[in-house]
N, C-alpha and C positions, 0 to 999 in steps of 0.2 A: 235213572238206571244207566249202569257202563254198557257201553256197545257188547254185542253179543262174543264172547271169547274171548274177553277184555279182564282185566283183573282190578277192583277200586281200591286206588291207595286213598283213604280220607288223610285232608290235611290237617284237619282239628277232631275232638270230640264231638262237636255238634254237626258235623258233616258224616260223622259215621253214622250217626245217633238218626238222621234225616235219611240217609243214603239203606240203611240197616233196617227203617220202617216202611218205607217204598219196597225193598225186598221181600218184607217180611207180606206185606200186601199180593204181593203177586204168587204168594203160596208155593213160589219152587224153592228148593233146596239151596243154602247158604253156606258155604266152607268159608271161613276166617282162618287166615294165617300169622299166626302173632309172631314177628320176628324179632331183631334186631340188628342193625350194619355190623356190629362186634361178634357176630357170633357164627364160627363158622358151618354147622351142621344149616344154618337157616340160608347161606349164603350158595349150598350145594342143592340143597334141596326149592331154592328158587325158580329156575327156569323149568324145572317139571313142574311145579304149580303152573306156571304159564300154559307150558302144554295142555297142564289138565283143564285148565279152562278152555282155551281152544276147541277139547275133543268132548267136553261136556257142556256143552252148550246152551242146556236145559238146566244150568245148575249157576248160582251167583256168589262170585268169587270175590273173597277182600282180603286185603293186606295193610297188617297194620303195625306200626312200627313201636313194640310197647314202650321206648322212650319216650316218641313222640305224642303218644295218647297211652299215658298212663295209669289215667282214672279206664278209660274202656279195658286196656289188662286186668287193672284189679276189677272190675264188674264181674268180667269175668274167670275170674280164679286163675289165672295164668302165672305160671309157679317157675316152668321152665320152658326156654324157645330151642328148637321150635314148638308150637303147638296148633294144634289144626281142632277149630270146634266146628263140628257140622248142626246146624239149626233149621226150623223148617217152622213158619207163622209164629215165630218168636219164642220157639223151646228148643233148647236144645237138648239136639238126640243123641249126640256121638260126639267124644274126640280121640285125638290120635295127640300123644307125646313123642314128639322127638322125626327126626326125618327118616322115617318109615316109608317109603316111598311104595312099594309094597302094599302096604295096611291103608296108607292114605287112598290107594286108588280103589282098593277091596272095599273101602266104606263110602266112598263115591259111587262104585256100583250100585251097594246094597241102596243104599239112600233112593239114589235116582232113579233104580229100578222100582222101588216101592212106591214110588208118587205114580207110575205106568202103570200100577198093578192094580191104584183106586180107582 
């Protein structure tokens, strides 16, 4: 697991694949952010991802560069960057298209409130 407020960049598919099942074990909330270096809405909407993990602390944050892990984009249906899946013991609940910064945090809310509420 990344240090608490840390964001995990995997460097390969099998690191996310490892990194992504350790998470999924510990039953909190998973925001994936599929980016790319070329693309600038992912490049603006970056350091508030960082923030957000920072301020949600309770929730496990990853970045993943769909050049670089290709096959994990296409796993999961990733069409256009940005894209934000939110997952919780390996289903996902939610995403968000596009750098909605906004919506991204509204479903950060929702999510993380609702693991409080069980």
């Amino acid at each position: 697991m990344a240090a608490q407020g840390e964001v995990i960049v995997p460097a390969n598919a099998s690191e996310f694949t490892e990194r992504l099942k350790l998470a999924n074990e510990s039953k909190k909330l998973i925001v994936i952010d599929f980016t790319a270096t070329w693309c600038p809405p992912c490049r603006m909407i970056a350091p508030i991802f960082v923030e957000y993990a920072k301020k949600f602390v309770d929730v496990v944050f990853f970045k993943v560069d769909v050049d670089e892990l290709q096959a994990v984009a296409k796993e999961f249906e990733v069409e256009a960057m940005p894209t934000f899946v939110y997952m919780r013991e390996g289903v996902v609940i939610d995403k968000v298209v596009g750098a909605a910064k906004e919506e991204i945090q509204a479903k950060l809310e929702q999510h993380s409130a609702a693991v409080a509420a069980v």
